[in-house]
C-alpha positions as CSV (number, residue, x, y, z in Angstrom):
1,X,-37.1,10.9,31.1
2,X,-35.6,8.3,33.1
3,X,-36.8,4.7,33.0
4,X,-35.2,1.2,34.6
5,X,-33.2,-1.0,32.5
6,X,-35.4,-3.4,30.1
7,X,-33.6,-6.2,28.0
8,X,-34.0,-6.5,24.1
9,X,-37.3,-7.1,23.1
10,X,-37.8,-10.2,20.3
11,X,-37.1,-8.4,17.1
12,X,-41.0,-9.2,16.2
13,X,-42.3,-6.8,18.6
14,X,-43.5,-3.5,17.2
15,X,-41.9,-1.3,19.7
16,X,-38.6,-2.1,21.1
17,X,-35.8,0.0,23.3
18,X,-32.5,-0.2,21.8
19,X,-30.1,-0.4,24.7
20,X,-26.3,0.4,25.2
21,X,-24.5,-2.6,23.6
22,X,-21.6,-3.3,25.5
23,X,-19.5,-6.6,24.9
24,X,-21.9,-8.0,22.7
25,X,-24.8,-7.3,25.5
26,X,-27.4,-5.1,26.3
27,X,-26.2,-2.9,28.9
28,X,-28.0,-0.3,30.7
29,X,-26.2,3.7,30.6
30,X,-25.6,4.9,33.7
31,X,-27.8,7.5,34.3
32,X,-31.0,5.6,32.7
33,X,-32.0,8.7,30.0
34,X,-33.2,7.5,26.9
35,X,-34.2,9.7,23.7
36,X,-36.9,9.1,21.1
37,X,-36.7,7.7,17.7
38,X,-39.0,9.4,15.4
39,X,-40.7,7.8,11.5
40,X,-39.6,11.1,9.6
41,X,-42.9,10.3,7.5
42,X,-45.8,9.7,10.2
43,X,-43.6,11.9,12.9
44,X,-44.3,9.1,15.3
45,X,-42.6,7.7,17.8
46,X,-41.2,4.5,16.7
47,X,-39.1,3.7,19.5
48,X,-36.7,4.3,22.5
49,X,-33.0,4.1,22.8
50,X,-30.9,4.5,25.6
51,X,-28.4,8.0,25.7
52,X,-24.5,7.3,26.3
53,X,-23.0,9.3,28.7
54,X,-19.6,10.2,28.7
55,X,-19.0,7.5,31.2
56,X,-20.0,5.0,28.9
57,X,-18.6,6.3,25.9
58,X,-15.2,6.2,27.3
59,X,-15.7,2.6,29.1
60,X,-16.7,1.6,25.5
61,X,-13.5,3.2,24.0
62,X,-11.4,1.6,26.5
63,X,-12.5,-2.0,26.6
64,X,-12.5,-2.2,22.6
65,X,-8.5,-0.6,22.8
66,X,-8.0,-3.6,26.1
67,X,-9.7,-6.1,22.9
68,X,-7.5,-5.2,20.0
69,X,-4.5,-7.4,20.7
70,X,-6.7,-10.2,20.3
71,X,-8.7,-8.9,17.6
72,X,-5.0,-8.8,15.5
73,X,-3.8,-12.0,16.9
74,X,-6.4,-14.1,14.6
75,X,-6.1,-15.2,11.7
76,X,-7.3,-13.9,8.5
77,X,-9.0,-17.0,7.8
78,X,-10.6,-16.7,11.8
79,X,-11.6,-13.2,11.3
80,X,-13.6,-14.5,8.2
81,X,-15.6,-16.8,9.9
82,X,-16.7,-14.8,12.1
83,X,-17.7,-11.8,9.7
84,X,-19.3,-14.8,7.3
85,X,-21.4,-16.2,10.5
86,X,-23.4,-13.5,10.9
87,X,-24.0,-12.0,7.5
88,X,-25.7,-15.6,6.4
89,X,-28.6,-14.4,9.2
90,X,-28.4,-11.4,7.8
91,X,-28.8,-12.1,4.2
92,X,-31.5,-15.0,5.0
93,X,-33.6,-12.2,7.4
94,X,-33.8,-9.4,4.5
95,X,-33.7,-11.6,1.0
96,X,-37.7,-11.1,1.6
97,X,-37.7,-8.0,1.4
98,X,-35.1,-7.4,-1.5
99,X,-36.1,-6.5,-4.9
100,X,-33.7,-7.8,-7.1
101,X,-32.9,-6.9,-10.9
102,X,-33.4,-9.5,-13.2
103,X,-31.7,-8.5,-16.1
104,X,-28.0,-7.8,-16.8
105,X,-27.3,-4.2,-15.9
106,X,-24.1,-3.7,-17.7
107,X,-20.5,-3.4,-16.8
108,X,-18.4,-1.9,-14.5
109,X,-14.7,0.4,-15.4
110,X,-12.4,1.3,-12.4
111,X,-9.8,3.9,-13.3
112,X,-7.1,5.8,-11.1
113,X,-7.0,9.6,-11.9
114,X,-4.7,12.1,-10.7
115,X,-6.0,14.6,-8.2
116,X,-4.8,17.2,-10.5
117,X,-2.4,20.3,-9.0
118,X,-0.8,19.7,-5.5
119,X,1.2,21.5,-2.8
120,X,3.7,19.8,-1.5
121,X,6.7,20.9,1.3
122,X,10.3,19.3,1.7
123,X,12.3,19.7,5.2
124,X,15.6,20.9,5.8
125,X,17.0,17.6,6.3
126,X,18.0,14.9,3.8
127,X,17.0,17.9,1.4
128,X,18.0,16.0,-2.2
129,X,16.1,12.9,-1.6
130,X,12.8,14.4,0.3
131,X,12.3,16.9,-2.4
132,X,12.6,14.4,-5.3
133,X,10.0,11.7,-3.8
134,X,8.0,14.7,-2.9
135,X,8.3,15.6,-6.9
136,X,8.6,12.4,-8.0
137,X,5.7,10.3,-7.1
138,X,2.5,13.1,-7.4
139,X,4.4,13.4,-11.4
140,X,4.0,10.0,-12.1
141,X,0.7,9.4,-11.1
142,X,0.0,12.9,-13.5
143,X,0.0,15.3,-10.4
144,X,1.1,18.4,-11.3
145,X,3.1,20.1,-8.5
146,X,3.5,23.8,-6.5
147,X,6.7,23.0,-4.4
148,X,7.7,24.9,-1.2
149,X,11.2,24.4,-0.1
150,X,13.0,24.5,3.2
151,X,14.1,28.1,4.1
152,X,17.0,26.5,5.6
153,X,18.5,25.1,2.6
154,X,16.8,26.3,-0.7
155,X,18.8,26.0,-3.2
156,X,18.1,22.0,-2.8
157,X,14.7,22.4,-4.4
158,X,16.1,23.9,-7.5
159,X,18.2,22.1,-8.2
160,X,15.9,18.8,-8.4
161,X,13.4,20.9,-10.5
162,X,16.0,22.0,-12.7
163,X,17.0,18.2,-13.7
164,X,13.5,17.6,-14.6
165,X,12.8,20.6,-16.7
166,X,16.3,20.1,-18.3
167,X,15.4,16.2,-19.0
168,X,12.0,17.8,-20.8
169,X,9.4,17.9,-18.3
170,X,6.4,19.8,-19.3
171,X,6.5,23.6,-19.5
172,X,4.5,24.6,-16.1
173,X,3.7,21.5,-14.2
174,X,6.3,22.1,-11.6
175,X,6.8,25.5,-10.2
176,X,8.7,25.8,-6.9
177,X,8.8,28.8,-4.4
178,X,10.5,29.9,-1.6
179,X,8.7,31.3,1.5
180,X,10.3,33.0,4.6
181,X,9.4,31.2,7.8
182,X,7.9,34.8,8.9
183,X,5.7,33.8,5.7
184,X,5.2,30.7,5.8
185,X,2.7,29.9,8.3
186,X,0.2,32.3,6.2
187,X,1.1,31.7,3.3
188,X,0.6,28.0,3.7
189,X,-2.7,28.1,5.3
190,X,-3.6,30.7,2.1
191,X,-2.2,27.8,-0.1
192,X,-4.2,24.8,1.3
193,X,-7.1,26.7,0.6
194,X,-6.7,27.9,-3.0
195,X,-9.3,26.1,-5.1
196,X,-6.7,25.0,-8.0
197,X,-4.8,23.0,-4.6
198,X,-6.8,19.6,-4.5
199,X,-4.0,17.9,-2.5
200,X,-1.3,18.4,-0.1
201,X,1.7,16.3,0.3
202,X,3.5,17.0,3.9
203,X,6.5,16.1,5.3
204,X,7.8,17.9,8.5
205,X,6.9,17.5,12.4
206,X,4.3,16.0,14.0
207,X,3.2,19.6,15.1
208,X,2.8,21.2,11.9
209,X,1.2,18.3,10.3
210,X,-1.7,18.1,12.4
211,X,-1.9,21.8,11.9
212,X,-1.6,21.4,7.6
213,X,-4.5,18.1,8.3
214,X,-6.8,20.3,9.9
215,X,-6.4,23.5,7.3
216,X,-7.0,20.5,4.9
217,X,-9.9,19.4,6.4
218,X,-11.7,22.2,6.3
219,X,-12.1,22.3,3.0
220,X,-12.4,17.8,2.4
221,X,-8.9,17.8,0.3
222,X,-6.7,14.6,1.2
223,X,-3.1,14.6,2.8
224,X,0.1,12.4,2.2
225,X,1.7,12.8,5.8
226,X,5.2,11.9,7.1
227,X,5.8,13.1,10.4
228,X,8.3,13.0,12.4
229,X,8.4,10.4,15.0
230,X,10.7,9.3,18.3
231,X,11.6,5.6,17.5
232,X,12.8,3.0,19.2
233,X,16.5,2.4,18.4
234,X,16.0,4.3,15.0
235,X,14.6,7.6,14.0
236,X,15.3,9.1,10.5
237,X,18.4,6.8,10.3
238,X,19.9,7.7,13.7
239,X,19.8,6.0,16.7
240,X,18.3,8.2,19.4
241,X,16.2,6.1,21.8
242,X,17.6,2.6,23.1
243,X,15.2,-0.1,25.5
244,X,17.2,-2.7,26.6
245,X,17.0,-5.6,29.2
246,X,19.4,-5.3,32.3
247,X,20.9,-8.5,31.8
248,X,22.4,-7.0,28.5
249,X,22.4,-2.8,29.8
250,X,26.4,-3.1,31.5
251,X,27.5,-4.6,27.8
252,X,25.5,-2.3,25.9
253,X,26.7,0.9,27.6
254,X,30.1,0.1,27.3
255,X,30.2,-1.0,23.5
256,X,28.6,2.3,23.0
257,X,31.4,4.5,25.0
258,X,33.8,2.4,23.3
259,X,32.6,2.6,19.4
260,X,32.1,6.0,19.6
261,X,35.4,6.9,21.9
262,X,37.4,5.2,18.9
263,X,35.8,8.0,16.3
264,X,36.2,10.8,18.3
265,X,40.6,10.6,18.3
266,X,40.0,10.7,14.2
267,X,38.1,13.8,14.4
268,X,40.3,15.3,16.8
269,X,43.0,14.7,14.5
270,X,41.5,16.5,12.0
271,X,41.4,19.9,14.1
272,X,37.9,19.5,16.1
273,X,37.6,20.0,19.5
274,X,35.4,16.5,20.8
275,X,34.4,16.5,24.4
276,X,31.9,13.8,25.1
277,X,29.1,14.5,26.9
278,X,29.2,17.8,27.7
279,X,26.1,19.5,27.5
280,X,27.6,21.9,24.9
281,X,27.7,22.4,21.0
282,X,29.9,24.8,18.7
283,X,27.6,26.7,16.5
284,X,24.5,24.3,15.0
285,X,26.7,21.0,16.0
286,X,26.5,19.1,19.0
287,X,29.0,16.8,20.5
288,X,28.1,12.8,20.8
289,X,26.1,12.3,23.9
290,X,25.0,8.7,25.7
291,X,21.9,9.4,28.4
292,X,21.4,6.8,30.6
293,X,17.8,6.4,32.3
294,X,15.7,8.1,30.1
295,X,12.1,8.5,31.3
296,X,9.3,8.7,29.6
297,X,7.9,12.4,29.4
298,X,11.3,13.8,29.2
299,X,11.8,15.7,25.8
300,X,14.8,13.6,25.4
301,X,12.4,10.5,25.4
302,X,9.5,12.8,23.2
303,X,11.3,14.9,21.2
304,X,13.3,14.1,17.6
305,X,16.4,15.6,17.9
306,X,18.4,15.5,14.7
307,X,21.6,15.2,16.8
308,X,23.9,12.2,17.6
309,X,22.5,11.5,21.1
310,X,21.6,8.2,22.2
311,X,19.4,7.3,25.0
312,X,19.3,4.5,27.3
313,X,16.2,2.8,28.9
314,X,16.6,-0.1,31.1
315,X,13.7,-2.5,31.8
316,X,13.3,-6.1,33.5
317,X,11.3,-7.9,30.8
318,X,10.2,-8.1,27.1
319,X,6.9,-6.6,28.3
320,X,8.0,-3.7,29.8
321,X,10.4,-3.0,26.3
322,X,7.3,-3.4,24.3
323,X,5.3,-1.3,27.0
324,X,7.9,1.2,26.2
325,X,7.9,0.8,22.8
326,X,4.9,1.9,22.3
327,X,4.1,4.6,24.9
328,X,3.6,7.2,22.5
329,X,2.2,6.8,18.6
330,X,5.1,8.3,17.6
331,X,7.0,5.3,15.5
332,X,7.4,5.5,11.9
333,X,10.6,2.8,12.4
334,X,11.3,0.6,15.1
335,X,14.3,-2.1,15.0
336,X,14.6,-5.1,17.6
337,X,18.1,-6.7,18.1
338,X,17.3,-11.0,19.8
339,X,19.2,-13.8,19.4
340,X,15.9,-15.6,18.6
341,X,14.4,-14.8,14.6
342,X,10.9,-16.4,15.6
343,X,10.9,-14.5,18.6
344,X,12.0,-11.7,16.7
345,X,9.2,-12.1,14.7
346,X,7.0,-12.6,17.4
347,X,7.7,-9.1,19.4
348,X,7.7,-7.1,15.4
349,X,3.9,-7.6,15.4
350,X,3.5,-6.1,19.0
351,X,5.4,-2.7,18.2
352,X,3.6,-0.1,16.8
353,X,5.9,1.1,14.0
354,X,5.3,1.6,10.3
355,X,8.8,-0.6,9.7
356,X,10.3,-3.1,11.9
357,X,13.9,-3.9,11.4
358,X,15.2,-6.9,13.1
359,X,19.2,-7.8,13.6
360,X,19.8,-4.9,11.2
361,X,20.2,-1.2,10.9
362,X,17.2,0.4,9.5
363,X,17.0,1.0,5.4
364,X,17.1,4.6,4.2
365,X,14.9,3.1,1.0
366,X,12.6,0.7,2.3
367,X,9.1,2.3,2.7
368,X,7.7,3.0,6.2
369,X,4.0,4.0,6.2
370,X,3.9,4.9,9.8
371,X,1.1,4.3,12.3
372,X,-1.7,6.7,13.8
373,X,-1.1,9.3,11.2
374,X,2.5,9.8,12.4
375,X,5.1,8.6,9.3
376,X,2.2,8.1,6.9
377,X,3.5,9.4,3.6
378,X,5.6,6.5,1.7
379,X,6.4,8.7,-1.5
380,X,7.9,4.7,-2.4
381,X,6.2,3.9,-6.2
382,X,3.2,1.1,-5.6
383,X,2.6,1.8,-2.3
384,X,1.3,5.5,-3.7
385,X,-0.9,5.1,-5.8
386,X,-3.8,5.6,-3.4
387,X,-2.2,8.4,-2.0
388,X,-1.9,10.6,-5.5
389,X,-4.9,9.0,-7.5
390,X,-8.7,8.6,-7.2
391,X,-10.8,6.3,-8.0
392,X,-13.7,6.9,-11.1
393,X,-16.0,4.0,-11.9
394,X,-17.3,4.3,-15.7
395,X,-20.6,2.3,-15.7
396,X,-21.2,1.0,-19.4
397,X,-25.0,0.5,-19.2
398,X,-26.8,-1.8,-21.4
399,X,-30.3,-0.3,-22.6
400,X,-32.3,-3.5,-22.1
401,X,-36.1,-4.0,-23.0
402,X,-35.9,-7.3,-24.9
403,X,-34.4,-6.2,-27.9
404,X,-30.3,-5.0,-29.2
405,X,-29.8,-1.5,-28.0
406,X,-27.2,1.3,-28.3
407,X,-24.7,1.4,-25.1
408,X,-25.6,4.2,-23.4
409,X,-22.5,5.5,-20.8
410,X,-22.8,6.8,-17.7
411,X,-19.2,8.6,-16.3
412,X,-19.2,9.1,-12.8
């Protein structure tokens, strides 16, 4: 059924079309359908609203993404009026119609429980300290824990899980297993799904980990994610990926050539063969290597690379570094080098990155809880107790009819 556009109709009429709200207006769809809205109790046709296409799905999508800036730029206190505004009409429309308790209903507990058993995985790099936070923090929260290692390296797993049982850590809580990667994508999937599994604790690539979220999904059981990510300046405490102004590129570039042409004679000394920039690597270890003119696209520019290469992108202004910046959701850690702290400051709240280092190499220990489900998992004390507890309200409920009565307890 197609019919022409019609405004809102006052809220007192008994039959209104709800129309495609767009900025804060009623808007008409673009092809003019509309469906009906049916009383589930009379089976009557209460009313008409307008069907979304695509079209104006996607235009809605895309002018609330062109809004968020602004949005964020407010302050907290802004934001607050304008949520407060709107609930007094609100309030003052439906108090009418409320039916209120008049007696006091009892109170309220809120406890944090642990999920109970988890899986969790450990990559092959920084083995030592990626196994123990993924140990650490579902133990302390009263997780018990079914750890996979890396295939690469093994042996790291144990020996974190053998310090714990030797420092008396209960009989059976922590088991660990090692899984060939022919197995592993099986087995995993097999894992996630296992009723006794009520939570999985990730961290790997970006890849996998959607992969591990959706297995989870299926079955509603919540994920601790960090993913690897591409960052500006600083990814898993290497530099990889460099934007810089062109005023500053000619002084950049050759700082870099000459701090890392003054390592390379000490290693040569030592009986390695360096040749810088060579396209080459001996075995699993690659050479230093400085890209200039990275594009965007490029794997160099997408993918993490675990290996000292460092690449360049030159841009005019601040807006095209931040443009940059954030061209893919793939920042856990982002660091910004100015001459100017406020500014500093300033550009920080622009980049989308979990942790913003400014004047400074990036922290190995400071937490980093990425952004659009790429970094994610924090495994840093505080900041996880969301992550490896839940929530249980206890409702102590008084009995009331006028007279002293029993508590009666209601555990949810």
């Amino acid at each position: 059924m197609r019919v022409s556009f019609l405004p809102r109709i006052a809220r007192s009429s008994l039959f209104l079309l709800l129309t495609y709200g767009f900025n804060g207006s009623p808007t008409p769809t673009s092809d003019g359908k509309v469906f009906d809205v049916i009383n589930p109790t009379t089976q009557q046709v209460v009313t008409h609203a307008t069907s979304a296409t695509w079209e104006d799905v996607e235009l809605a999508i895309t002018e609330v993404e062109k809004a968020q800036p602004a949005l964020e730029g407010l302050s907290p206190l802004a934001r607050r009026h304008i949520l407060m505004t709107p609930s007094q009409l609100l309030v003052s429309d439906c108090v009418r119609h409320q039916r209120g308790e008049l007696h006091p209903e009892g109170t309220v507990l809120v406890e944090k429980r642990a999920h109970g058993t988890g899986f969790a995985t450990t990559p092959f790099n920084a083995p030592i300290i990626l196994a123990g936070r993924a140990i650490a923090m579902p133990l302390i929260y009263g997780n018990s824990v079914v750890l996979k290692s890396s295939g690469l390296n093994p042996r790291s797993s144990e020996i974190i899980v053998e310090a714990l049982y030797e420092a008396s850590l209960p009989e059976g809580v922590l088991n660990f297993v090692h899984i060939s990667r022919e197995n592993s994508p099986k087995f995993i999937t097999d894992i996630i799904k296992h009723p006794f599994i009520r939570h999985i604790n990730f961290t790997g690539n970006d890849r996998v980990g959607r992969i591990i979220a959706q297995e989870a999904g299926k079955y509603l059981k919540p994920c601790v994610l960090e993913l690897s990510g591409k960052n500006p300046t600083v990814v898993c405490i290497s530099n990889e990926r460099v934007i810089v102004q062109k005023g500053a590129a000619d002084a950049l570039r050759e700082a870099l050539v000459r701090i890392v042409k003054k390592i390379l004679p000490d290693a040569k000394s030592r009986g390695a063969e360096v040749i810088l920039g060579d396209l080459t690597r001996q075995g699993a270890f690659l050479k230093p290597h400085i890209v200039l003119g990275v594009e965007p696209e490029s794997r160099l520019w997408e993918e993490e690379s675990f290996g000292p290469v460092f690449g360049i992108k030159i841009v005019d202004t601040e807006e095209e570094a931040i443009q940059f910046a954030n061209f893919r959701d793939y920042s856990s850690m982002a660091t910004l080098f100015t001459k100017d702290i406020v500014k500093d400051l300033k550009l920080s709240r622009r980049i989308r990155a979990g942790l913003v280092t400014l004047n400074g190499s990036t922290s190995a220990w400071e937490p980093s809880l990425g952004v659009h489900g790429l970094g994610g998992g924090t495994r840093y004390g505080d900041f996880d107790v969301d992550n490896f507890t839940q929530q249980r309200f206890i409702v102590i409920a008084i009995a009331w009819d006028g007279k002293d009565l029993p508590i009666i307890i209601k555990d949810f």
